[in-house]
BAFI-3210 file (N, C-alpha, C; in Angstrom, 3 decimals, decimal comma, padded with zeros to 6 digits):
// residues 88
n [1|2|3|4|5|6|7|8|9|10|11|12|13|14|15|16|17|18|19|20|21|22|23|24|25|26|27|28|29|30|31|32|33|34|35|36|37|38|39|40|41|42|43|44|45|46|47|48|49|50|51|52|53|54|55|56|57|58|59|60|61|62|63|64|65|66|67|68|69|70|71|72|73|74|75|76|77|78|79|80|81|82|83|84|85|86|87|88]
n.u [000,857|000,657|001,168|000,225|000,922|-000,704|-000,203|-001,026|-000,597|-000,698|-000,312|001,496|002,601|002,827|003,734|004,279|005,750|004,815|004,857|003,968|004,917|003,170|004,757|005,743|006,639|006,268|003,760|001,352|001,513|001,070|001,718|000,999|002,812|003,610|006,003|007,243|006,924|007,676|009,123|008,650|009,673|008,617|007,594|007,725|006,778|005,545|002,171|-001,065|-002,910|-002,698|-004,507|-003,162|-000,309|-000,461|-000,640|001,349|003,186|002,325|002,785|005,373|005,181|005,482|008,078|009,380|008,036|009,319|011,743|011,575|010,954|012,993|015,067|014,051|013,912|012,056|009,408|006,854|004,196|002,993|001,162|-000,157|-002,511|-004,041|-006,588|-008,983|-007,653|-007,686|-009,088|-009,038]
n.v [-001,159|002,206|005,754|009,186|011,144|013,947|016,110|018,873|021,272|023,644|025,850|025,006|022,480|019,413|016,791|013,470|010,683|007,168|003,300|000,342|-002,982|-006,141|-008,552|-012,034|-015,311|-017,408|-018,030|-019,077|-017,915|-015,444|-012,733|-009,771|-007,555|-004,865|-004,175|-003,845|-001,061|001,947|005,347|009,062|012,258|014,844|017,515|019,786|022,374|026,367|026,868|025,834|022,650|022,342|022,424|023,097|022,520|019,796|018,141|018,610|017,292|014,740|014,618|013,976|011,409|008,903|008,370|009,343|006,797|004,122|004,579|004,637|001,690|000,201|001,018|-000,945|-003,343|-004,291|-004,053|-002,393|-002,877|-001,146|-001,256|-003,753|-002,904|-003,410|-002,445|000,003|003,360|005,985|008,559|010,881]
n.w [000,000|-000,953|000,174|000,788|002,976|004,553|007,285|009,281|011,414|014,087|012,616|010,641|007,930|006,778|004,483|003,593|001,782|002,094|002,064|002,442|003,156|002,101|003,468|001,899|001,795|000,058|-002,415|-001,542|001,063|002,941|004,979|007,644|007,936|010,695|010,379|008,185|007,100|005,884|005,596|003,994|004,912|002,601|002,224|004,196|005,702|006,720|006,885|005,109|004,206|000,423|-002,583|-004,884|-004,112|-003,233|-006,086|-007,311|-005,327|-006,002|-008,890|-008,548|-006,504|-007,058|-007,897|-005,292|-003,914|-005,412|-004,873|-001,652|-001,327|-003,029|-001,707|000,442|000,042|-001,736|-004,058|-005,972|-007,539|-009,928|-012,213|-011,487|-009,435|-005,693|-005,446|-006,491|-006,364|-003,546|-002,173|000,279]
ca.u [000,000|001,295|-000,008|000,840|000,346|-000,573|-000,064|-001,249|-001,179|-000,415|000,635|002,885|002,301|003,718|003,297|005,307|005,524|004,963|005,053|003,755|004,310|002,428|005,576|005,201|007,370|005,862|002,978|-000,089|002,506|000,674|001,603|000,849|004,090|003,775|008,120|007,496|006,279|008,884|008,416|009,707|008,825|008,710|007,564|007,273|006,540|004,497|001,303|-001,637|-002,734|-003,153|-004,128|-001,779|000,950|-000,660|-000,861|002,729|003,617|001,738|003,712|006,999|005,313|005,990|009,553|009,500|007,521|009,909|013,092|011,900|010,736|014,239|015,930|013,276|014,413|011,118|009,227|005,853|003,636|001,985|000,347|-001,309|-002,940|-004,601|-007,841|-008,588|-006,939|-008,852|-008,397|-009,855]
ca.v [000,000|003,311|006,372|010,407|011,567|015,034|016,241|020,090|021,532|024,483|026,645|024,041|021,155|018,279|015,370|012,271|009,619|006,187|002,300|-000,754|-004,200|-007,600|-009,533|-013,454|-015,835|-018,455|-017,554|-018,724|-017,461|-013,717|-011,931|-008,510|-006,610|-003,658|-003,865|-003,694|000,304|002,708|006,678|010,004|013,718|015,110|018,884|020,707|024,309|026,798|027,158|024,396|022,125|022,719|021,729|022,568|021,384|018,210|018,095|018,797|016,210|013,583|013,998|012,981|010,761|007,578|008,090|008,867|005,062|003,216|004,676|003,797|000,371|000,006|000,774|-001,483|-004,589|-004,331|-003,510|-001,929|-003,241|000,100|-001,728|-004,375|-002,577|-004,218|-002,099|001,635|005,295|006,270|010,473|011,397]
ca.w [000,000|-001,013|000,617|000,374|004,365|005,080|008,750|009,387|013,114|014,476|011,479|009,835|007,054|006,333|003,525|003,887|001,325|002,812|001,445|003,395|002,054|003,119|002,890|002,072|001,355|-001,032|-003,144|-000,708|002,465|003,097|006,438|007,946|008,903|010,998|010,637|006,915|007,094|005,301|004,911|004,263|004,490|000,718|002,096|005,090|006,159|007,191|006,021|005,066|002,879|-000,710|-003,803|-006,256|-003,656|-003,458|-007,127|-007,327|-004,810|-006,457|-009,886|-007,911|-005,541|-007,912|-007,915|-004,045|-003,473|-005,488|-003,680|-000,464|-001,954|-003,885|-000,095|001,684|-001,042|-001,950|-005,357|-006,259|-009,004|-009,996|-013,023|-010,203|-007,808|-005,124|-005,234|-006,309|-005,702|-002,754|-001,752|001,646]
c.u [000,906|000,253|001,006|-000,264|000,489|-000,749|-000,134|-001,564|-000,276|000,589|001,520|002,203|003,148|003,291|004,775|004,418|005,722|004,760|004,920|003,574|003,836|003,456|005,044|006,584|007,713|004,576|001,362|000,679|002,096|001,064|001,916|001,778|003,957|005,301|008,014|006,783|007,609|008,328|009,512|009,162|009,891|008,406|007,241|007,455|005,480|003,425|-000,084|-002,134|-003,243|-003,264|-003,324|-000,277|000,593|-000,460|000,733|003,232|003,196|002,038|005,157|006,583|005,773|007,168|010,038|009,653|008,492|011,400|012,900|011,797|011,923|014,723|015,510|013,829|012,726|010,622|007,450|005,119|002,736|001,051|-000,869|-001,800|-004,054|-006,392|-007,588|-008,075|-008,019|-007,991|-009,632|-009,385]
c.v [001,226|004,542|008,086|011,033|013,110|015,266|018,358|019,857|023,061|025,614|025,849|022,780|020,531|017,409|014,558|011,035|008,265|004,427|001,472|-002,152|-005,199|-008,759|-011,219|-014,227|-016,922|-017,409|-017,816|-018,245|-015,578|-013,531|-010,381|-008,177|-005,799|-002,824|-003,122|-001,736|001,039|003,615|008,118|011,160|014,575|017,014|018,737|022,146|024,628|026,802|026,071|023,802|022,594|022,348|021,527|022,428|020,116|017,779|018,100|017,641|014,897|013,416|013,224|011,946|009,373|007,049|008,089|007,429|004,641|003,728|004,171|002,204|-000,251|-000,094|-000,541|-003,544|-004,969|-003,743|-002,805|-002,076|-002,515|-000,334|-002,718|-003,942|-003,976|-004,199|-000,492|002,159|005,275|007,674|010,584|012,168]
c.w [000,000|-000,509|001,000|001,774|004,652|006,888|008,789|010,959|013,023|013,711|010,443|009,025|006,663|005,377|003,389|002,914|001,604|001,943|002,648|002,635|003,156|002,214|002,843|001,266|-000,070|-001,514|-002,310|000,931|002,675|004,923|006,724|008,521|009,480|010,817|009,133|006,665|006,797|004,443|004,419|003,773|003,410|001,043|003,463|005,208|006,831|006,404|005,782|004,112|001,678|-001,977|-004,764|-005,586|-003,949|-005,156|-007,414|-006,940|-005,644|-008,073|-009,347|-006,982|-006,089|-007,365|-006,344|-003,374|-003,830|-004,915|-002,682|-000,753|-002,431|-002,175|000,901|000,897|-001,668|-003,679|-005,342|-007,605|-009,319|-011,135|-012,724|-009,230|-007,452|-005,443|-005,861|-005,911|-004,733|-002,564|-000,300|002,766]
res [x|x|x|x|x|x|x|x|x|x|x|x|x|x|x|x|x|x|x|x|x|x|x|x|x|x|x|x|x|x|x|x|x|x|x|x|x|x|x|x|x|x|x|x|x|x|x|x|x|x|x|x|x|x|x|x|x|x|x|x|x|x|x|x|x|x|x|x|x|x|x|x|x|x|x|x|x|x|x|x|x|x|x|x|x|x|x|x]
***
């Protein structure tokens, strides 16, 4: 699961690009990692959220995911998703 985290408080915003895999070993071998979670903040400042940041962020967030993914020994099959984009 890939996922583009905003964090706004007290004057200041943040978005951090994050990557969670459900490592397995064999092909019916699925298990839930909480270890497997790997992130990293892409903007902060003052100020709060906004669209055409987000919009911004979310052309580079790709290349963000598969760095941490590449670091994590991990990969991302952006052509398989699991399920829909969700925005909320």
């Amino acid at each position: 699961m890939v996922m583009l985290v905003c964090t706004s408080e007290a004057g200041n915003v943040q978005y951090e690009a994050a990557v969670t895999f459900f490592p397995h070993n064999d092909e019916e071998d699925y298990a839930v990692s909480y270890d497997a979670y790997f992130s990293k903040v892409i903007y902060e400042g003052k100020g709060r959220r906004s669209k055409k940041r987000e919009q911004q962020l979310l052309s580079e967030f790709r290349d963000h995911i598969d760095e941490l993914a590449q670091q994590a020994g991990g990969e991302v099959h952006w052509e398989q998703p699991l399920r829909e984009a969700r925005w909320g």
